[in-house]
C-alpha positions in Angstrom: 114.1 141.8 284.2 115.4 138.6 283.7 115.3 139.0 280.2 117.0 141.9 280.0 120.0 140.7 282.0 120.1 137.9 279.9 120.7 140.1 276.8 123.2 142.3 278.4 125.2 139.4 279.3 125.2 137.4 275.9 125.0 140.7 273.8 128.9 141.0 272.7 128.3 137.1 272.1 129.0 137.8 268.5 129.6 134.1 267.5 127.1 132.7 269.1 125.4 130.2 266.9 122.4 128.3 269.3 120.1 129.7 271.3 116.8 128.6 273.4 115.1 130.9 275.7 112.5 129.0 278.0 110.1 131.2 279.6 106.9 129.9 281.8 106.2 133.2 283.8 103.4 135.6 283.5 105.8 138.5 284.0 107.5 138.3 281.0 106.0 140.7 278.2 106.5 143.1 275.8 109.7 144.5 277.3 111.2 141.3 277.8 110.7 140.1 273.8 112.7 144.7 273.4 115.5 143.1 275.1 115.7 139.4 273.3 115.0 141.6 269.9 118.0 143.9 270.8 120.3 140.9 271.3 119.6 139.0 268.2 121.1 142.5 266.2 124.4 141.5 267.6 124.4 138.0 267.9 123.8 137.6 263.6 125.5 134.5 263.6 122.6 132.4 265.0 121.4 128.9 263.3 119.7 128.1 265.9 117.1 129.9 267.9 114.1 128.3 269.9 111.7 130.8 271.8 109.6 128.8 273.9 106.8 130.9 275.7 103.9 129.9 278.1 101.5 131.5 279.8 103.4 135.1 279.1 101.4 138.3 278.9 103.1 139.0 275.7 100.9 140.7 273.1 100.9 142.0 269.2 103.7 144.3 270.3 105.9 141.8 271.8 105.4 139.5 268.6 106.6 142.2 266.1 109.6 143.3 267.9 110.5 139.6 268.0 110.3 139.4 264.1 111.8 142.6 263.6 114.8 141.0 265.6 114.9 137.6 263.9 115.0 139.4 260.6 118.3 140.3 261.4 119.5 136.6 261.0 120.7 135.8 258.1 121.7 132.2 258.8 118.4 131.2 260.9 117.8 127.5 259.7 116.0 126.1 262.3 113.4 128.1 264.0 111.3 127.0 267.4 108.5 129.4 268.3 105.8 128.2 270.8 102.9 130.8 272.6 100.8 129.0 274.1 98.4 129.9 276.3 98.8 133.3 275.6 94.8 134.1 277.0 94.1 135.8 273.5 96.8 138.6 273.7 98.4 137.8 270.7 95.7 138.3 267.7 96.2 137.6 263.6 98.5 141.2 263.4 100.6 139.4 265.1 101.0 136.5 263.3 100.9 138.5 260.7 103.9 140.5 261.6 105.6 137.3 262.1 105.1 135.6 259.1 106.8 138.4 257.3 109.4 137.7 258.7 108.9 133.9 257.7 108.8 135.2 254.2 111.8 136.6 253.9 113.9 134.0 255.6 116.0 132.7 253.2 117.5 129.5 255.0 114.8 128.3 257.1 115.3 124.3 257.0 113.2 123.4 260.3 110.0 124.7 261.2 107.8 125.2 264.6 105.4 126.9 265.3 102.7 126.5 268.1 100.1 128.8 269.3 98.3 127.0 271.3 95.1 128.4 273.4 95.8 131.7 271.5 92.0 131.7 271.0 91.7 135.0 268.8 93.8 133.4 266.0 91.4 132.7 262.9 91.9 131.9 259.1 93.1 135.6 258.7 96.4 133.5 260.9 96.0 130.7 258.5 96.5 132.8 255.3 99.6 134.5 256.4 101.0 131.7 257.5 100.1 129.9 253.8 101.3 132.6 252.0 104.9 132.4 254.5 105.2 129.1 253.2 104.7 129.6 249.7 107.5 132.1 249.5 109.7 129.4 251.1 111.8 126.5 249.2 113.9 124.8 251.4 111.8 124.1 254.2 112.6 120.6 255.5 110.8 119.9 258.4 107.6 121.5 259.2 105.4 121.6 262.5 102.3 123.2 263.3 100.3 123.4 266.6 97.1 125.5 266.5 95.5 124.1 268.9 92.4 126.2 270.5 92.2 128.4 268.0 89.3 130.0 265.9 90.5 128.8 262.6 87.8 127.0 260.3 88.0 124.5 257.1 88.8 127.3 254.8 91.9 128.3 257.2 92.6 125.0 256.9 92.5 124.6 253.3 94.6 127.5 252.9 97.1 125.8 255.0 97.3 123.3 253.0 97.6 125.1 249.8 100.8 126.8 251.1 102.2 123.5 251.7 101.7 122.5 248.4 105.2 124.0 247.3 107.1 123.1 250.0 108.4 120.0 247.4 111.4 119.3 249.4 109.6 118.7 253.1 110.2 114.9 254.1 108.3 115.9 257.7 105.4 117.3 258.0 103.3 117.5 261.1 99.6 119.7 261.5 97.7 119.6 265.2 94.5 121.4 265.8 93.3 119.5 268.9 90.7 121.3 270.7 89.6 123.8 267.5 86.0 123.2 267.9 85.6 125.5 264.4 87.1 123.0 262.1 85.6 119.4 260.7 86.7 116.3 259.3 85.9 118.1 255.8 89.4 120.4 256.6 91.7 117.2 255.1 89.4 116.4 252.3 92.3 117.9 250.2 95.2 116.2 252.2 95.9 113.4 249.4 96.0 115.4 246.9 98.5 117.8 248.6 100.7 114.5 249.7 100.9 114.1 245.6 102.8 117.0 245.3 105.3 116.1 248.3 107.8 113.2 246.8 109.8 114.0 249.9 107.8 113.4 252.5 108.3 110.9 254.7 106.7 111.3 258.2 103.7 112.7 258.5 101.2 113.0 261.9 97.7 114.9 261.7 96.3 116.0 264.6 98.0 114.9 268.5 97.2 110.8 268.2 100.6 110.2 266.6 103.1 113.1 267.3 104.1 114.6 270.7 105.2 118.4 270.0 108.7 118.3 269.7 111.5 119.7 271.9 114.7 121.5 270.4 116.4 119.4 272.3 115.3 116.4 271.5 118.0 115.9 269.0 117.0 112.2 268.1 113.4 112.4 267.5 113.8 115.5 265.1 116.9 116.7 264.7 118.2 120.1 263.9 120.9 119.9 261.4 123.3 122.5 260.5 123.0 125.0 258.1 125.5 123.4 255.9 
């Protein structure tokens, strides 16, 4: 309900150019992500957007209408989605959905994306989201959280190989703590990749070095403009 008052209130916000929705509430679903979807059709003029879900009982549905709504942003360039904890109700058609969106986006310059204790998420996840980023160019900055997840090597490799063409990334940032289905044979490629990366600068592999960042956390990783 919350939601939905939200996007009544913001939805003649035409201009409005930075948003971040927090949500930590088990009530907020399907119908909640209908009304954030039906606001992002008006507001087209967002840079900006962070969507930062826990313990939601979104699902699958939820997921698509959100992409179906961001893919009415033309000047998204920095994009923060986290579902974590989701107790399995968002699966790979989700993520799928999602990174068709990814694909399309054409000025994506910061990255992040957790899904975190979405245990049902396997390499079928991993190979969308490799083939989102091999139909991207400008990609920047770059953050992955797939934590808890059923994702293997191979899913891993994939990653990796969508990486591979991201040539202009300078920060780069992968965590699968607590995937008990992948080994230290998932990063055999890593150097390899890194050749390929002149850019890259900062880099963190798995949670030792790199705290999941917050949008607004403007120091540590900032979110420049779309200029």
């Amino acid at each position: 309900e919350g939601c939905r008052s939200l996007a009544h209130d913001l939805v003649q916000v035409h201009s409005l150019s930075d948003l971040q929705l927090v949500v930590n509430d088990s009530e907020f679903n399907d119908q909640g992500c209908n009304a954030v979807a039906r606001l992002f059709r008006s507001a087209t003029a967002i840079t900006h957007l962070a969507i930062l879900a826990k313990m939601t009982n979104m699902s699958d549905v939820g997921i698509t209408v959100l992409a179906d709504g961001i893919s009415y942003l033309p000047y998204l360039s920095n994009l923060w989605l986290k579902f974590s904890r989701n107790q399995g109700r968002i699966t790979d058609q989700g993520v799928m959905k999602l990174c068709a969106t990814l694909s399309a986006a054409k000025q994506l310059s910061v990255l992040v994306l957790e899904f975190y204790e979405c245990w049902t998420l396997s390499d079928v996840s991993a190979d969308a989201l490799a083939d989102a980023f091999k139909a991207q160019k400008i990609i920047n900055e770059l953050y992955l959280y797939l934590g808890k997840t059923k994702i293997t090597d191979t899913g891993v490799a994939s990653l990796l190989e969508g990486i591979r063409g991201l040539s202009h990334i300078s920060s780069l940032a992968i965590d699968f703590t607590g995937t008990e289905t992948i080994t230290d044979e998932s990063f055999s490629g890593l150097p390899e990749i890194l050749g390929n990366l002149p850019s890259l600068s900062q880099l963190a592999i798995g949670c030792l070095l790199y705290t999941s960042p917050s949008p607004r956390d403007r120091q540590k990783s900032r979110m420049p403009s779309s200029a």
